[in-house]
C-alpha positions in Angstrom: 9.1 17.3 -2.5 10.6 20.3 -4.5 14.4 20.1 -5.1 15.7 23.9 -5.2 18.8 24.5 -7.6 21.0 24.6 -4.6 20.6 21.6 -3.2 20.9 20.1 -6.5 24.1 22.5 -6.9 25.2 20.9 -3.2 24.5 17.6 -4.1 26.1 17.2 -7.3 29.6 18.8 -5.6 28.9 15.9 -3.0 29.1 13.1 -5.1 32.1 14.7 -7.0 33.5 13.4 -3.8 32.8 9.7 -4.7 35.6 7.2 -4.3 35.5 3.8 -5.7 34.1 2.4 -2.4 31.5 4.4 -2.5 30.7 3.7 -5.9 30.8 -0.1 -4.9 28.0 0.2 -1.8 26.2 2.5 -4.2 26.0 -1.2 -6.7 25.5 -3.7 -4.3 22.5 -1.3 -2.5 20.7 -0.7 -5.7 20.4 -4.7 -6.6 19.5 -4.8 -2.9 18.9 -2.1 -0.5 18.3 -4.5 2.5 21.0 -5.8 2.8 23.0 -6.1 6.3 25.2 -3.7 7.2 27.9 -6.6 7.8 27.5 -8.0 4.7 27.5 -5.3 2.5 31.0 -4.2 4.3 32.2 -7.9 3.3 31.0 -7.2 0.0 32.9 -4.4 -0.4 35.8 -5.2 1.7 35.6 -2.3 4.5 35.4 -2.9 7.9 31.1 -2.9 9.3 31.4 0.6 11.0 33.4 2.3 7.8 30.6 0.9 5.7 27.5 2.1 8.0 29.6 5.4 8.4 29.8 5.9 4.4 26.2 4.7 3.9 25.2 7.0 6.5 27.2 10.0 4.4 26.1 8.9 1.4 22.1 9.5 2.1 23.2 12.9 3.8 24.6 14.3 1.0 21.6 13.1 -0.8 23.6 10.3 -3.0 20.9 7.5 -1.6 17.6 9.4 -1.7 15.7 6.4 -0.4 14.8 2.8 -0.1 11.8 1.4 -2.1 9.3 -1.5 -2.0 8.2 -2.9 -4.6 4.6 -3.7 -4.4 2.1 -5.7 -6.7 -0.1 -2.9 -8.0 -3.3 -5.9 -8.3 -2.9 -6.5 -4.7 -3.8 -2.9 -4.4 -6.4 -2.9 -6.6 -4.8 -1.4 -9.6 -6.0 -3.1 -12.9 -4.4 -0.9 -14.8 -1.5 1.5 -15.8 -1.3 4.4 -18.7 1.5 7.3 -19.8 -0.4 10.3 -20.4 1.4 12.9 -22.4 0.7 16.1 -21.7 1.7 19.2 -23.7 1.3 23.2 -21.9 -0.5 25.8 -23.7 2.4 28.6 -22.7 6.0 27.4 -21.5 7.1 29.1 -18.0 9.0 28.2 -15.1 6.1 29.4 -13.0 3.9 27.3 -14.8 6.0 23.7 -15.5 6.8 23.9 -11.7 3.4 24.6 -10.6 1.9 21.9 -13.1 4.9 19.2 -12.1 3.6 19.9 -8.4 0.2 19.7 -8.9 0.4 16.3 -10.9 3.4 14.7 -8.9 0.6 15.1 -5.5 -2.3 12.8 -7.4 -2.7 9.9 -6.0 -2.7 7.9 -8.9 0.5 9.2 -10.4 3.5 6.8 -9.7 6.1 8.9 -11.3 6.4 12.4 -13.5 8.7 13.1 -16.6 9.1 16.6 -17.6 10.7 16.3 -21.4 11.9 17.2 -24.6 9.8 17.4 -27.6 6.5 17.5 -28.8 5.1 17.0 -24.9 6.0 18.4 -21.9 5.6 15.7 -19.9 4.7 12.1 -19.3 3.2 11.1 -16.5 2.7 7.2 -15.5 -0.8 7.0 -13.4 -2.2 3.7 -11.8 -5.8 3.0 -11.8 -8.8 0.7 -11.3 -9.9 0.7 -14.9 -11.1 2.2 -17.8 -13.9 4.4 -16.2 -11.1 5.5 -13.7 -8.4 6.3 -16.3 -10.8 8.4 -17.9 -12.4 10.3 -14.9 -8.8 11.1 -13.6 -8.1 12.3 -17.4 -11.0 14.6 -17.6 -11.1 15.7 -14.2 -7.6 15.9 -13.2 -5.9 17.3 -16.5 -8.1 18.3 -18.9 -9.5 20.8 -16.6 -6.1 22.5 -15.7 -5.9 25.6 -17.7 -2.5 24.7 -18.8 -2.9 22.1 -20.2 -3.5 22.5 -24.4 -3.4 18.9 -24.9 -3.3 15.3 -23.5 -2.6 11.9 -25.5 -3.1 8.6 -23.0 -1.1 6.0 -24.0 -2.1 1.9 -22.2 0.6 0.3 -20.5 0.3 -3.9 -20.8 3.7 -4.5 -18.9 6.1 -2.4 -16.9 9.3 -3.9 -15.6 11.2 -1.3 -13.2 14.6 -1.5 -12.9 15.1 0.2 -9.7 19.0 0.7 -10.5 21.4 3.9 -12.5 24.5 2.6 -14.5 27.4 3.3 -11.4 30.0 5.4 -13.6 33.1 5.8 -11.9 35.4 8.5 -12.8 38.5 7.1 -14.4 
């Protein structure tokens, strides 16, 4: 999904907005985001229809983008995970946007970093194995016109998070 600049504009006015109750759902959600409605108010001392209310506000301002599961890549056949650093032959908006798209839709990318530096971007790609890592490499990025260089890096271990530090405004 493509975020234009004014939504981004529009959502960072939103959470502006934020009071400390907010900030408090928004740090009991992200350690977890199934939590009952009831509970969450008692955990953040608002009444159970305030709470659905701001909850409610808070993904339409596009604060909470989403809810997550956190699935066991074996159990779907993934045996392994890699970062492949990518670096562009020419730098435009036209063409980062149109490369971030085109990788972001892969099915065996789990997330895309556009960055700083001497790449452009890492991307983190799940796979079967070896021979699958390298097909999608050669077939998938080397083959973009783009693309001037890639460097795949293995991953043994990932440990996600799933959380952003809550910084209140003081």
């Amino acid at each position: 999904m493509q975020i234009k600049k004014s939504n981004i504009l529009r959502k960072m006015k939103n959470s502006d907005q934020l009071d400390r109750i907010d900030f408090a759902i928004l740090a009991v959600l992200q350690k977890n985001a199934r939590l009952a409605n009831n509970r969450l108010a008692d955990l953040v001392g608002v009444a159970p229809s305030t709470c659905l209310e701001r909850v409610r506000r808070l993904a339409r301002i596009g604060v909470i983008r989403g809810h997550h599961c956190d699935v066991d890549p074996k159990a779907l056949g993934v045996g392994l995970e890699a970062m492949i650093a990518v670096r562009l032959r020419r730098h435009s908006r036209d063409l980062v946007d149109s490369f971030r798209e085109y990788v972001a839709q892969l099915e065996e990318v789990r997330s895309v970093f556009h960055v700083a530096g001497g790449d452009d971007f890492l991307v983190h790609v799940a796979v079967r194995d070896s021979d699958h890592l390298r097909d999608l490499a050669l077939d998938s990025f080397t083959t973009r016109p783009e693309v001037d260089h890639i460097q795949t890096r293995l991953i043994f271990e990932y440990t996600p998070t799933w959380r952003m530090p809550v910084m209140e405004k003081s």
